[in-house]
C-alpha angles and dihedrals in degrees: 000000000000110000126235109166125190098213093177101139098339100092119097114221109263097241087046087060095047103056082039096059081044098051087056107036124110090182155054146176120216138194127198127168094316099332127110125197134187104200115191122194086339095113138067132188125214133214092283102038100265106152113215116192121216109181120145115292090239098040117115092263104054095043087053092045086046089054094054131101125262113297101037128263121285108252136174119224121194125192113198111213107212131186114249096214122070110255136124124294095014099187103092093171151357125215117203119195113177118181140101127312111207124154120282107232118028087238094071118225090157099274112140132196141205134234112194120215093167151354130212125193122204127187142145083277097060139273125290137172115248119226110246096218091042085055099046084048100049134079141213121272103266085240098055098101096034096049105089100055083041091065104035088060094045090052096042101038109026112036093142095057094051086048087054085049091052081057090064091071095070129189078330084079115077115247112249106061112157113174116021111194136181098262099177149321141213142170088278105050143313130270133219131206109209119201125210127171094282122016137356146247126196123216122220119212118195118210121237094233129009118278116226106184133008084269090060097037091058092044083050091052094051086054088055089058084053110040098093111250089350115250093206103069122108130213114276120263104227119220128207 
């Protein structure tokens, strides 16, 4: 299938995306001068994206960033977002920061930090650098954390809600569809991945109002089912 999406409205600021796949990530991969590291549960993010590192102070890591001279070793860090429900094509988007990773304190223990120098955000839409500034300013979606739990209950307990929204799409949606699954959600709306044969298209609904936490956005969801003909839907964005 050939796309041809209708973004009006439906597209979350990069920065916004960013901080939101971070807020969410357990893991990461890393890269550094030859090196490569798959760090699970070992980072944390603060209230303005700084990316702090905790693996152990004798790991390989640590020992490599320790050895190095004064102000750290470049380094490029990638967090895969992945969809929580098990549809096709999970991987919804990749953040690249490449910068520098130098202890954190000047008295060691292990602790790294990193220095962005840039971020780069890839999705089905395209790839785009991210502003510094715009990324240290932004914040995560209020629903980021609480998004997967979200999904997967929408998918296991409540097929028959996410097949009524389908129906919202009206005769915008292309016939065949064989599986519709919870995509993602955010504080504007839910989308839908729809699964024909071959290929794929996800549906974007958007709320009537903004959500601002899982309990509103589950109240929002119920008004789409009764606005007639909901108002709020936007075309499918057909997948290959």
């Amino acid at each position: 299938m050939s796309a041809a999406t209708d973004t009006a409205l439906t597209e979350q600021p990069a920065a916004e995306h960013v901080r939101s796949v971070l807020a969410r990530a357990i893991s990461l991969s890393l890269s550094a001068e030859g090196q490569d590291y798959d760090l699970i549960g070992m980072h944390s993010v603060d209230g303005r994206g700084r990316i702090v590192l905790h693996p152990q102070a004798d790991s390989p890591l640590a020992v490599q960033v320790a050895a190095a001279e004064r102000g750290g070793i470049g380094a490029v860090l990638e967090f895969t977002d992945i969809a929580p429900t098990a549809l096709r094509d999970r991987v919804r988007a990749r953040v690249t920061i490449t910068g520098r990773v130098a202890p954190a304190e000047a008295g060691g223990g292990g602790v790294l930090r990193l220095d962005p120098t840039r971020v780069t955000l890839r999705t089905t839409a395209g790839t785009r650098d991210v502003d510094l500034d715009a990324f240290e300013r932004a914040e995560p979606d209020p629903l980021a954390v609480e998004e997967a739990a979200m999904l997967t209950h929408l998918a296991d307990a409540h097929g028959d809600m996410v097949a009524d929204l389908v129906v919202l799409a009206g005769s915008r949606l292309p016939l065949g569809v064989v599986r519709a699954l919870p995509l993602a959600v955010d504080r504007h709306g839910i989308t839908l991945r729809c699964e024909y044969h071959e290929g794929h298209c996800d549906l974007r609904l958007l709320f009537p109002a903004t959500a601002r936490d899982a309990a509103e956005a589950g109240e929002q969801v119920r008004r789409l089912l009764t606005t007639p003909r909901c108002a709020h839907h936007q075309h499918p964005s057909p997948r290959p």
